[in-house]
C-alpha positions in Angstrom: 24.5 45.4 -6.5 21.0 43.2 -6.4 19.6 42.5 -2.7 19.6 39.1 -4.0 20.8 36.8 -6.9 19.6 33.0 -7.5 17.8 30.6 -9.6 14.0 29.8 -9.4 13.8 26.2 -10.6 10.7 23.9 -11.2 7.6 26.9 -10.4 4.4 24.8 -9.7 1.7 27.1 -9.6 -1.9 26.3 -8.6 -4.2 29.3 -9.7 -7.3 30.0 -8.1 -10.5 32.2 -8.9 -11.0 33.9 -5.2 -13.6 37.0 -4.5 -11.1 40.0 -4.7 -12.7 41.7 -1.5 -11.0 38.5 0.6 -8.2 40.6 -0.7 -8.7 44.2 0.3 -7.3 43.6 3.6 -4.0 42.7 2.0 -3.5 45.4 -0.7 -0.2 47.9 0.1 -1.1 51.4 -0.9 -0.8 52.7 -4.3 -1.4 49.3 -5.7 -5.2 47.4 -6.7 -5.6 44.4 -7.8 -4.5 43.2 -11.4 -7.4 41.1 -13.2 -7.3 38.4 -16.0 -10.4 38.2 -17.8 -12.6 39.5 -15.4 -11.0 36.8 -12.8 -9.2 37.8 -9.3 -6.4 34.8 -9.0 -4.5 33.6 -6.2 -1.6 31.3 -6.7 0.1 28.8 -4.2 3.6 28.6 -5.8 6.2 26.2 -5.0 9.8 25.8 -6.5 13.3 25.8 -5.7 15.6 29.0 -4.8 18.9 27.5 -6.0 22.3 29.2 -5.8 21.5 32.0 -3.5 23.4 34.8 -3.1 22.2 38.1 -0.8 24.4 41.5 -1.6 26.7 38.8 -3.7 27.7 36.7 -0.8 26.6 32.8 -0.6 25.6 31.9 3.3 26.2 28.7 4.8 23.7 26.3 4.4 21.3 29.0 2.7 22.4 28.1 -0.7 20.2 25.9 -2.3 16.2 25.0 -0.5 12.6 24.8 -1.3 10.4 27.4 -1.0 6.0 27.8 -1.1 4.1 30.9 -1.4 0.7 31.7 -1.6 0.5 35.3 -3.5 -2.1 37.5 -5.7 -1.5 39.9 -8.4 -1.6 43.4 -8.6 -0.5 46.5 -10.8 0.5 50.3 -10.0 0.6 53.0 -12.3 3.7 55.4 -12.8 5.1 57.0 -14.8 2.0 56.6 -17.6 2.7 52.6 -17.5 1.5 50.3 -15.2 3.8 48.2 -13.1 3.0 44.6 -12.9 3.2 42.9 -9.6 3.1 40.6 -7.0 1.6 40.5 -3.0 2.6 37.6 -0.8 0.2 36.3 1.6 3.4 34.0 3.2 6.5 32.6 2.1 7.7 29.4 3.5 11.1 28.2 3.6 12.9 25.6 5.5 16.1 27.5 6.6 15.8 30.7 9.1 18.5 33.3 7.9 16.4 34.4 5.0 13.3 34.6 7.0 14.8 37.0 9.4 16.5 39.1 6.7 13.5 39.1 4.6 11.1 39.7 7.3 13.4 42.6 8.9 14.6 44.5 6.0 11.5 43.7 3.6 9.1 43.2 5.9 7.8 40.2 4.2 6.1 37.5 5.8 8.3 34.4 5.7 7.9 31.5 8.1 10.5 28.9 8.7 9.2 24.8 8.3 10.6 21.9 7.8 10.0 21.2 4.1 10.9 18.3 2.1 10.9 18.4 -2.5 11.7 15.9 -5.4 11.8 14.7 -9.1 11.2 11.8 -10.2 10.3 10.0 -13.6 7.3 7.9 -13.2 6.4 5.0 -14.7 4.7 6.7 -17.6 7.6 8.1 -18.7 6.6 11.6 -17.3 8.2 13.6 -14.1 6.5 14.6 -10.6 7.2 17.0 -8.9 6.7 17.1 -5.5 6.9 20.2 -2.8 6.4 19.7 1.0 6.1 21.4 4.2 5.3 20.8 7.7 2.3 22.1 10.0 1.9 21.4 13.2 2.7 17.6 12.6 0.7 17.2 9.2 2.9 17.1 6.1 1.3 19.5 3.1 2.2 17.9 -0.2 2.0 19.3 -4.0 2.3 17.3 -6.6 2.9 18.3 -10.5 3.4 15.6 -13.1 4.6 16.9 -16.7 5.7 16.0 -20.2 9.6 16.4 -20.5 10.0 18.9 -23.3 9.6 22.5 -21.9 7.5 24.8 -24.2 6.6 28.6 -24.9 4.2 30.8 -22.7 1.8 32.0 -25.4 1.6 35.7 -25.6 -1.6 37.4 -24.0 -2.6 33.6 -22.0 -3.5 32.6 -18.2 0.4 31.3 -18.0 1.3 34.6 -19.2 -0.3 36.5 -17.2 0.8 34.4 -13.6 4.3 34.2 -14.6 4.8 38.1 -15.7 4.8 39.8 -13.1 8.5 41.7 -12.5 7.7 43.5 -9.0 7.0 42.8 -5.7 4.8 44.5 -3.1 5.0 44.6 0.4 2.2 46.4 2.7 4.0 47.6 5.4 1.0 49.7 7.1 -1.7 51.1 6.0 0.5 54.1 4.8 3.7 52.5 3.6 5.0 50.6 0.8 7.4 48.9 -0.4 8.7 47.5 -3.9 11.0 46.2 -5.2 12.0 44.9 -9.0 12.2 40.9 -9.5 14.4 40.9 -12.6 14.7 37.5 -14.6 14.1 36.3 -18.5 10.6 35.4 -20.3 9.9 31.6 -18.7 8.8 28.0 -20.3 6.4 25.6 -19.1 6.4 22.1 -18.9 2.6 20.7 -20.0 0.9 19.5 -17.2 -1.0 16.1 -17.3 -1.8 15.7 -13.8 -1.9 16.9 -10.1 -2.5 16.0 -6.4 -3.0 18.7 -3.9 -3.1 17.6 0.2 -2.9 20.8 2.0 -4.9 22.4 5.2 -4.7 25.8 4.4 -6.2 27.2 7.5 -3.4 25.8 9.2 -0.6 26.8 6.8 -2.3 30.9 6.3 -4.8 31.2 8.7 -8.6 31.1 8.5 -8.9 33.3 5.8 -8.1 30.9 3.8 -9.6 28.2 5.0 -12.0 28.2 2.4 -9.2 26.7 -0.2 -9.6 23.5 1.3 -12.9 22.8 -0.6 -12.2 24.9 -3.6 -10.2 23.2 -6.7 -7.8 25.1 -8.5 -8.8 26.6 -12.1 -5.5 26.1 -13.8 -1.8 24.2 -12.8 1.0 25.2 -14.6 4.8 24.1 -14.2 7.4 27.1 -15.2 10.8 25.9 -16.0 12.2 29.3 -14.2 15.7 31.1 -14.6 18.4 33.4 -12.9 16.4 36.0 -11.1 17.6 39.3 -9.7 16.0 41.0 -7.1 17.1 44.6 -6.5 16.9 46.5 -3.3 13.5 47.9 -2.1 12.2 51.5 -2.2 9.4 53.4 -0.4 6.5 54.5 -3.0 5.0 57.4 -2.8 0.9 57.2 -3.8 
């Protein structure tokens, strides 16, 4: 049986070009970083994690909420194939449960905030999306406006590349590591025609990161998402 069953809806990703020693810090062992044309990305993802089961049981008021990341890529090599994957910096929610179990059992790095999302059709006939969350009494806000009609993610593109990744990593120590399979179809986007970021990132992950605050994301996408899967961890052995 998975850890966990749900839907991602609504992905807004904002991809940036960072230096990939601000990374180094962060990498679990027996993973390096995965590069795109010669760039190191980071991504601040939000979405919705709809329908949410964990070991096939719903829990009260745990079902349906927003979620934001902020996450960089990387790859591992087994088995003569390399293993694409993920690294979150933080993941925040707005509802506690899954923070504990995902911080106890995964040792992730959830944090629990009031958050706030919506849709709406604006008045040029396209849709916003909008994610929220709440640091120390300033409201962060995302914003993704889109054409209706979803499309395909081009094989061997940017979108591709962000969206494709079907693991994730978790650095426990220097020593240990964790992953685990994230199992869901090949996604859609929606064309983006517009965004609005208002985020202090040194409050939300630290001063590390600080310098996101005066640097502009290189691409935005919106990924229509699907049923994901994700199954239950194991130790790797480097």
């Amino acid at each position: 049986m998975s850890f966990l069953t749900a839907q991602w809806k609504n992905l807004a990703l904002f991809n940036y070009e960072v230096d990939a020693k601000i990374l180094e810090q962060y990498i679990p062992k027996g993973t390096e970083i995965d590069i795109w044309n010669g760039k190191c990305y980071i991504s601040l993802v939000g979405f919705m994690f709809e329908n949410v089961k964990l070991l096939g049981l719903k829990i009260p008021f745990h079902i349906n909420f927003e979620e934001v990341n902020l996450r960089f890529y990387v790859k591992r090599f087994e088995n003569s194939e390399w293993k694409r994957g993920v690294v979150f910096i933080k993941e925040i929610v707005p509802k506690p449960a899954l923070t504990i179990v995902a911080n106890t059992i995964y040792k992730e790095h959830y944090q629990t905030l009031q958050m706030n999302h919506s849709i709406t059709e604006n008045k040029l006939k396209k849709v916003d999306y909008v994610y929220q969350w709440k640091t120390k009494n300033k409201w962060n806000t995302i914003l993704v406006e889109t054409e209706k009609t979803p499309t395909e993610i081009e094989a061997n593109s940017e979108a591709e590349f962000i969206t494709e990744h079907y693991y994730g990593y978790t650095k426990v120590n220097h020593e240990k590591t964790f992953e685990y399979e994230v199992k869901h179809p090949r996604w859609q986007q929606y064309k983006v025609t517009n965004h609005y970021l208002d985020i202090d990132f040194k409050k939300t992950y630290g001063e590390a990161f600080e310098f996101l605050n005066n640097q502009k994301p290189i691409s935005v996408m919106l990924a229509v998402g699907s049923e994901i899967s994700v199954e239950n961890k194991k130790q790797i052995k480097s």
